[in-house]
C-alpha positions as CSV (number, residue, x, y, z in Angstrom):
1,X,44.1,202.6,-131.3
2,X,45.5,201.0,-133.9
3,X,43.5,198.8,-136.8
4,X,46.7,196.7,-137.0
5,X,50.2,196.7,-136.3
6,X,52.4,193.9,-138.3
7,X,55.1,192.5,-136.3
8,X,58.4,192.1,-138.2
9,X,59.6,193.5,-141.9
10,X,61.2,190.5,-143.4
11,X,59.0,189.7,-146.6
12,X,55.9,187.9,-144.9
13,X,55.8,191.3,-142.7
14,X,56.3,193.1,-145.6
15,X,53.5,191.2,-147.8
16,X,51.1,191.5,-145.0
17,X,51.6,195.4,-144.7
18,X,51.3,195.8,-148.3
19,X,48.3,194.6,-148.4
20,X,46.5,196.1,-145.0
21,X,47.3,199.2,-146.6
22,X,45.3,199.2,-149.7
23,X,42.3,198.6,-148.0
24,X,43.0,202.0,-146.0
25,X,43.4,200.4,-141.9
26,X,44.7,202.4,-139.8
27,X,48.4,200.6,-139.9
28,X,51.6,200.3,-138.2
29,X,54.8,198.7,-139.2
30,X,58.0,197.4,-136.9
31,X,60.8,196.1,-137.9
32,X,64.3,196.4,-139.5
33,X,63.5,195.8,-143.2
34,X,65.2,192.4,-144.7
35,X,67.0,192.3,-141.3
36,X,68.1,188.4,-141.5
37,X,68.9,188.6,-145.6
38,X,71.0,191.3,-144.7
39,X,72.9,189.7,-142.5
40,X,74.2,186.7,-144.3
41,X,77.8,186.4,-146.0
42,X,78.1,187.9,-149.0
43,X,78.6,185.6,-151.9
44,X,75.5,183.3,-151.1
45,X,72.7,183.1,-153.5
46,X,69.0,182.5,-153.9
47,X,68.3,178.8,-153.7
48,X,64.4,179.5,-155.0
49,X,64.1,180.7,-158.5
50,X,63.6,184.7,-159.4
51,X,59.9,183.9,-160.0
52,X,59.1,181.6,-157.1
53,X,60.6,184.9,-155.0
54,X,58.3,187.8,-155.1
55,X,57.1,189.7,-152.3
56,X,53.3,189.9,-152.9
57,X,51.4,193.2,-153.0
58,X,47.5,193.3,-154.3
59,X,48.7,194.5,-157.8
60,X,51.6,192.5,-158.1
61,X,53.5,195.4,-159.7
62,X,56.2,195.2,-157.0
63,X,57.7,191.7,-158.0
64,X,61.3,190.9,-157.5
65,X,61.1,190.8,-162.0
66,X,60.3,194.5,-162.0
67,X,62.6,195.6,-159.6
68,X,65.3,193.7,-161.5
69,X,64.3,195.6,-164.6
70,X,64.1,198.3,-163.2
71,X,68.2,197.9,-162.3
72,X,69.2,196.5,-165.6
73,X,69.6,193.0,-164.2
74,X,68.2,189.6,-165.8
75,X,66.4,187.8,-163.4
76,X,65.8,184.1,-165.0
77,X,64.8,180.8,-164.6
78,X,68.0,178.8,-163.7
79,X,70.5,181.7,-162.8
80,X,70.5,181.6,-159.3
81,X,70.4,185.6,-157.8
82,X,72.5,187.1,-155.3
83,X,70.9,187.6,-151.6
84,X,72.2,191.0,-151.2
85,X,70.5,191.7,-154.2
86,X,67.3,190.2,-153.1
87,X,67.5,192.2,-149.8
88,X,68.1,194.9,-151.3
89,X,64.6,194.3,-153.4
90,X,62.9,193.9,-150.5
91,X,64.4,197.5,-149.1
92,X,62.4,198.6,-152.2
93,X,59.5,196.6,-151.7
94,X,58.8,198.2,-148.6
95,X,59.5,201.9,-149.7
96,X,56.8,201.0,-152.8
97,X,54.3,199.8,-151.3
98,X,54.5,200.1,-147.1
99,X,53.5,203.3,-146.2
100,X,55.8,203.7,-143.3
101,X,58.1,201.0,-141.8
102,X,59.1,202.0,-137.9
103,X,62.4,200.4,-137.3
104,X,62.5,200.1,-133.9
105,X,61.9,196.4,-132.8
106,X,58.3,195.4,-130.6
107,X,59.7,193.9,-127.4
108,X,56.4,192.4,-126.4
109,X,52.6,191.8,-127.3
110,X,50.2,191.5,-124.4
111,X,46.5,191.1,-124.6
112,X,44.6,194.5,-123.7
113,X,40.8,195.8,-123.7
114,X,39.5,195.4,-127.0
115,X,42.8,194.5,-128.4
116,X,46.2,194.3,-127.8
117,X,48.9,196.3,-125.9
118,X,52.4,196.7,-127.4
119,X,55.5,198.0,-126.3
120,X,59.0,198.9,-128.5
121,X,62.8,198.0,-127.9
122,X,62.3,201.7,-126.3
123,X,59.5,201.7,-124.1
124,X,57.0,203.1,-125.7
125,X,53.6,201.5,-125.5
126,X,50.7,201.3,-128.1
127,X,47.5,199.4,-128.5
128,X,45.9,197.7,-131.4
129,X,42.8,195.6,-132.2
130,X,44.4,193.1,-134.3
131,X,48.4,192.3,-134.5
132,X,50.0,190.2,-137.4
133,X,53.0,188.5,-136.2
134,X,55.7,187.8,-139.3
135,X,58.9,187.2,-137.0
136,X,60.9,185.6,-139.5
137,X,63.0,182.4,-138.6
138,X,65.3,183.8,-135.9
139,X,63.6,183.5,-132.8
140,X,63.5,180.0,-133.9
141,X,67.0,178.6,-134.3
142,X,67.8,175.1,-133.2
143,X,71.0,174.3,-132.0
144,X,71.8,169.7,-131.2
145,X,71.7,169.0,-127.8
146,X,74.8,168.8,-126.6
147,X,75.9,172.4,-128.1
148,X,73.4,174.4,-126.1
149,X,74.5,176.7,-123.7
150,X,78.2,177.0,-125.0
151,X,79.5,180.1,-125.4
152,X,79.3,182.3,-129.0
153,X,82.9,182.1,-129.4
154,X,82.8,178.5,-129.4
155,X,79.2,178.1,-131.3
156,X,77.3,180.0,-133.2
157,X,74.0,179.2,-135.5
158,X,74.5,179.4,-139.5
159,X,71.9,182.6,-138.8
160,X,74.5,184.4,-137.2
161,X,77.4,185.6,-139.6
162,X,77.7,188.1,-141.6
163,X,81.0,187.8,-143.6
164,X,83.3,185.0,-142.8
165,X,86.2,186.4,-143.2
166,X,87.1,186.7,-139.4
167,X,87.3,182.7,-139.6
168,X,90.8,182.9,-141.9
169,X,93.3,180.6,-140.5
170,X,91.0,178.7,-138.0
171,X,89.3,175.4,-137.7
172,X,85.6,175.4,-138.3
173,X,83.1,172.3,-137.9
174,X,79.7,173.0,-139.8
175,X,77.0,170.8,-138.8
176,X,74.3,170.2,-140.7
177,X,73.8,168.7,-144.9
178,X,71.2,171.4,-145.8
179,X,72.1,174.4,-148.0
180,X,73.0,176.4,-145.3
181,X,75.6,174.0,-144.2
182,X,77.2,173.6,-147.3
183,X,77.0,177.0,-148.7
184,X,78.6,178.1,-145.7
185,X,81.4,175.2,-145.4
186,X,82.3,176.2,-149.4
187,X,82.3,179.7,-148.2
188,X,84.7,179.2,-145.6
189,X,87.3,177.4,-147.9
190,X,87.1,179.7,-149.8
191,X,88.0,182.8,-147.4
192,X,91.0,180.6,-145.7
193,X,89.6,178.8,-143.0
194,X,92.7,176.9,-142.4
195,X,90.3,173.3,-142.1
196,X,86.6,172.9,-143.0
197,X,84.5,169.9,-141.8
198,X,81.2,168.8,-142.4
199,X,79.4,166.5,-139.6
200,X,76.1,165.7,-140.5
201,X,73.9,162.8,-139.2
202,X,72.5,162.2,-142.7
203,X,74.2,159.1,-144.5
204,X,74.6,161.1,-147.9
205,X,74.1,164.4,-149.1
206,X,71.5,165.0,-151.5
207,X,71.7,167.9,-154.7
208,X,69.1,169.2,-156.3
209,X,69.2,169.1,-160.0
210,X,69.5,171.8,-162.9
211,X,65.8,172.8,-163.2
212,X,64.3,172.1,-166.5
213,X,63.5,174.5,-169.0
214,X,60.0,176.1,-168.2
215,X,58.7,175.5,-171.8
216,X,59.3,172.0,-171.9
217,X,56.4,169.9,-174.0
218,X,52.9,169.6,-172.6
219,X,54.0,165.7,-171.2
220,X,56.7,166.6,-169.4
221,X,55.1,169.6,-168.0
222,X,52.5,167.4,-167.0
223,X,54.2,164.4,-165.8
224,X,56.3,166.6,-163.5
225,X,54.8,170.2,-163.6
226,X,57.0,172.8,-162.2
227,X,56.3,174.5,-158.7
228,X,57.9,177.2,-156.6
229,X,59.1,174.4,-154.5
230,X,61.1,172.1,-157.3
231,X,59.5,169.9,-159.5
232,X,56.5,167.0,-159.4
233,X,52.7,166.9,-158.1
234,X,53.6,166.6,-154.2
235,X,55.2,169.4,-154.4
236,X,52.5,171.3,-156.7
237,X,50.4,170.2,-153.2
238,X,52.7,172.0,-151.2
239,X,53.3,175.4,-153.5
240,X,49.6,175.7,-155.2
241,X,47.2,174.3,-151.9
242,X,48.4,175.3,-148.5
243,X,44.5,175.7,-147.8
244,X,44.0,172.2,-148.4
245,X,47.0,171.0,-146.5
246,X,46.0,172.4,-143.3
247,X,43.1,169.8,-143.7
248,X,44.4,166.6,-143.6
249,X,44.7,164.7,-141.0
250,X,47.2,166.3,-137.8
251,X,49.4,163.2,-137.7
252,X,49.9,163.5,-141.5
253,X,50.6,167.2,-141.2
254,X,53.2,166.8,-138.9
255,X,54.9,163.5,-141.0
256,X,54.7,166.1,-143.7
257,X,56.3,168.7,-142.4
258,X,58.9,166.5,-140.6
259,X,60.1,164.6,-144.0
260,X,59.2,167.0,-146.9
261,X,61.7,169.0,-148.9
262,X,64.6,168.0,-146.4
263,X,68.0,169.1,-146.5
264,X,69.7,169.4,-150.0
265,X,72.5,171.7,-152.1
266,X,71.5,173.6,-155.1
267,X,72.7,172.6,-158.5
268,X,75.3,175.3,-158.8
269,X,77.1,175.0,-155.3
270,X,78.0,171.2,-156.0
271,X,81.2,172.2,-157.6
272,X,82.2,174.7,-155.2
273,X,81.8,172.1,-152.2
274,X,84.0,170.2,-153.9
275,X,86.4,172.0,-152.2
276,X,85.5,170.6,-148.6
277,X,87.6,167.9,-147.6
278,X,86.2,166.1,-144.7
279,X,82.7,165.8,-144.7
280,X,81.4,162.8,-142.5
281,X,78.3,161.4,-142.7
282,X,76.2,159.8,-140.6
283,X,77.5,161.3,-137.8
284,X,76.6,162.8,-134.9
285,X,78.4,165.2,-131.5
286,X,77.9,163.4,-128.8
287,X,79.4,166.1,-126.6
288,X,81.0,169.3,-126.3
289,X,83.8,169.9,-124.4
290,X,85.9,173.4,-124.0
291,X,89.5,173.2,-123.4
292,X,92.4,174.8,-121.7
293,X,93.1,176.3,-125.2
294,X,90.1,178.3,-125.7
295,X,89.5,174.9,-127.7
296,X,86.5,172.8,-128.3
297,X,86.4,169.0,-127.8
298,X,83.8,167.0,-129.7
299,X,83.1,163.6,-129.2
300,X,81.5,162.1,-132.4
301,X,79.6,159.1,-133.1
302,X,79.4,157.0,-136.0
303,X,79.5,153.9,-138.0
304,X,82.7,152.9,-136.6
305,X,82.1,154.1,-132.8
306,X,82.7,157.4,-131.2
307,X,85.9,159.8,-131.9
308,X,87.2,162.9,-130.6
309,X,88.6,166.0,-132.3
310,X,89.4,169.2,-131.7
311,X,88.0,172.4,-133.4
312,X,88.2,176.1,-132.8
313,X,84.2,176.9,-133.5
314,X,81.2,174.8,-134.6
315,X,78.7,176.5,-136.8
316,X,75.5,175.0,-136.1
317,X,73.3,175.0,-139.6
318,X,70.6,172.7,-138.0
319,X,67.4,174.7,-139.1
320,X,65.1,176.4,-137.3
321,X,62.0,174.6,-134.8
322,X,58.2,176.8,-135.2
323,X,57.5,176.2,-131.6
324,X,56.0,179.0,-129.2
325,X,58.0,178.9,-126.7
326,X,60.9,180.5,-128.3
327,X,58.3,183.1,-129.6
328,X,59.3,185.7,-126.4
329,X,57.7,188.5,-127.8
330,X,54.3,187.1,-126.8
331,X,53.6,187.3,-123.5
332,X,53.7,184.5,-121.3
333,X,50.1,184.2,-120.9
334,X,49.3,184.6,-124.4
335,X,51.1,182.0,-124.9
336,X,49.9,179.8,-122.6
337,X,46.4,180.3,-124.4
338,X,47.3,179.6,-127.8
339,X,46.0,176.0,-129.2
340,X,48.9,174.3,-130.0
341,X,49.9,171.6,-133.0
342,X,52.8,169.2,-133.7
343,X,55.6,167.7,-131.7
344,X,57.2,170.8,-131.5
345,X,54.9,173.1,-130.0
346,X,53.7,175.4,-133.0
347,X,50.6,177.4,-133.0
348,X,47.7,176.0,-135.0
349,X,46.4,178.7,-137.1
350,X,43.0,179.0,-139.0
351,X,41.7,179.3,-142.4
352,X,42.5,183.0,-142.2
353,X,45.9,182.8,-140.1
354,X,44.0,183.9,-137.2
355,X,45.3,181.8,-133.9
356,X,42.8,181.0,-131.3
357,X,42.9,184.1,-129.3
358,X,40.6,186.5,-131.6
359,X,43.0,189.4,-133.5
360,X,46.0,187.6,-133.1
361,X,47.0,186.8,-136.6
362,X,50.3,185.2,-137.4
363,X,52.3,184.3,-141.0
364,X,55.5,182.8,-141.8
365,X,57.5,179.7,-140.6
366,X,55.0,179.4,-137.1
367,X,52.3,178.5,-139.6
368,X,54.1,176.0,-141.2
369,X,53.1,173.1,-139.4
370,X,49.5,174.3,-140.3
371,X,50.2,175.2,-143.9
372,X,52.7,173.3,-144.8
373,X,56.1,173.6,-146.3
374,X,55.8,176.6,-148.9
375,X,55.9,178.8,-145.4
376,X,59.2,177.9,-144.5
377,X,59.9,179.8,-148.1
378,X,59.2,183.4,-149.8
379,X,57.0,181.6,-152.0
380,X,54.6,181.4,-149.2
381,X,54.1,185.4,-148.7
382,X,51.9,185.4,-151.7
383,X,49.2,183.0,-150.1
384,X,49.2,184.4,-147.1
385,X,49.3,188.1,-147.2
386,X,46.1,188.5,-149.1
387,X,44.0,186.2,-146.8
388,X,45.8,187.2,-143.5
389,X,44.3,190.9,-144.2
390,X,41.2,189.6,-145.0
391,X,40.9,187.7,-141.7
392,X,42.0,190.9,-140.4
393,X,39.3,192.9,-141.9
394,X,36.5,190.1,-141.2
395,X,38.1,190.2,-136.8
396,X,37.7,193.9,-137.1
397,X,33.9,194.0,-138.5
398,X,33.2,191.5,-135.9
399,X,35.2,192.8,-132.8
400,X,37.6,190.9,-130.9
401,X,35.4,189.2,-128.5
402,X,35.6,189.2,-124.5
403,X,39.0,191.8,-123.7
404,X,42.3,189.9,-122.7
405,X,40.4,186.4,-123.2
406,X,40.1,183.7,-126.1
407,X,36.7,182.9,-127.7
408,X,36.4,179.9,-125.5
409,X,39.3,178.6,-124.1
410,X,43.1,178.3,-124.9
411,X,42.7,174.7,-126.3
412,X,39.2,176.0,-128.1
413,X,38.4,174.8,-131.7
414,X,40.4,177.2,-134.7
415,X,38.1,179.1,-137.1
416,X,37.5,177.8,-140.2
């Protein structure tokens, strides 16, 4: 039986691995390394800056700085970074410092005596005592209402593509005014999408600003001090004190959480989007229609009233929701146990990332509605990793209570 086995290789799985194995448990790690950075279109770019974007190991000697100096390649405040070249970074993060990543995916987690029971894509089963779940965002995507349940050649999430380049000569709606909506409208004009539209219910589109120098004065750095989430003290909150964030108030959490760091452009795409003809705001799709003409017909509602138009695909880049039920690698009753937090279903997760059902441990974008919004980014590896594997080694020392059960209850109190 295993001490631990991580669940997922993106850089929270990663992070977590790294630091389980210094401390010499008996480890397992699943997952295809940087699976979801892979897979995005070539020419995007890092939104977070190179040194809010480590991976975190407990030496910090595997930062995404040295592995940039390692390749001859400056990695600096306000020069945003390739993602294939941050993927690639964390290919090398994981050959550095995880001792051995299996690449076959878990298909489900089950509780078991005295732990957990596990089985891969392939059928083969395993136990553990504790499991870290680090999933990424995937499982997670949330598509408007009236798009679910189209078919993939009429709609697809932002998550899905690869290159664009299949889209050349076609008609593409992008919904959404986040980065990933405009990023990928401006990539799409750019590799001859015949016509490029933005519908977003948002009444403007907000840009982020060129950072500020990181050796700015003493007043300005304290007036608006920088953080790996942008600028300013509410954000220092989020970036420097998840730990205190998961104790306010729930109903302030999940305003938080809801309103914080919305949807914006970087600084540097602003002039590429340029490019994007029709972009209308404050709308929204009403419906979704196929026609006769392997077509899709979207009713859209604004200012003005509703219209109709005609597209040949809709890329959805609406985000992603932290809620359990689209976590299917859990089995149905584990999570049925789980306490739950928020409107939208998320786990809640103690001081240690431990969930309510003893050795279950989770990190990432489920713990965001606990930890707030520096989990929905890279930044937020760093905080977790180190106290996950601690929580971890505290669950191990002090067994994982009554097999296949949670301390007291599914809706029982979270450790502190």
């Amino acid at each position: 039986m295993y001490d631990l086995v991580v669940v997922g290789a993106g850089p929270y799985g990663l992070s977590v691995a790294a630091h389980a194995a210094v401390h010499g448990l008996r480890l397992r790690t699943f997952g295809r390394s940087m699976e979801s950075w892979h897979a995005m279109p070539s020419g995007m770019f890092l939104k977070s800056e190179p040194w809010a974007s480590h991976l975190s190991d407990p030496e910090g000697v595997y930062g995404l700085d040295a592995y940039a100096a390692a390749r001859g390649v400056r990695a600096e405040h306000g020069v945003p970074l390739p993602v294939d070249f941050f993927a690639a970074y964390g290919d090398w993060f994981a050959r550095q410092a995880v001792p051995v990543l299996d690449e076959r995916l878990i298909g489900s987690v089950a509780p078991a005596a005295g732990g957990f029971e596990l089985r891969t894509e392939d059928g083969e089963s395993l136990r553990a005592r504790t499991v870290a779940l680090a999933v990424g965002v995937l499982p997670f995507i949330e598509l408007p209402d009236p798009l679910r349940g189209l078919p993939r050649r009429y709609v697809t999430h932002s998550s899905h593509h690869g290159e664009l380049d299949g889209f050349a000569g076609r008609d593409v709606t992008v919904v959404g005014a986040g980065q990933a909506a405009l990023e990928t409208a401006a990539l799409l004009t750019e590799r001859g999408a015949a016509a490029v539209r933005i519908v977003a219910r948002a009444g403007r589109l907000n840009w982020n600003t060129l950072p500020p120098a990181l050796d700015r004065g003493l007043w300005p750095s304290l007036r608006s001090p920088h953080t790996g989430l942008g600028c300013g003290w509410r954000n220092r909150l989020y970036a420097d004190a998840p730990g205190i964030f998961r104790r306010l108030p729930a109903a302030t959490r999940q305003r938080i959480f809801d309103q914080a760091l919305g949807p914006a452009g970087a600084w540097w795409l602003r002039e590429r989007f340029a490019a994007v003809g029709d972009v209308r705001l404050g709308h929204r799709i009403t419906s979704a229609t196929a026609t006769g003409d392997e077509r899709l017909r979207l009713d859209v509602a604004g200012p003005d009233g509703t219209t109709a138009l005609e597209t040949d695909h809709v890329i959805a880049a609406t985000g992603f929701t932290p809620s359990l039920d689209r976590a299917g690698v859990l089995s149905p009753a584990l999570r049925g146990a789980l306490r739950r937090v928020g409107a939208g279903g998320a786990p809640e997760v103690g001081g240690l990332f431990e969930s309510s059902w003893p050795g279950l441990f989770l990190a990432g974008l489920l713990t965001a509605p606990s930890y707030g919004p520096s989990m929905r980014f890279v930044l937020g590896a760093e905080y977790t990793a180190g106290r996950l594997v601690k929580g971890v080694r505290q669950r191990l020392r002090a067994g994982a209570g009554a097999p296949g059960r949670p301390r007291t209850g599914g809706r029982a109190p979270v450790p502190a």
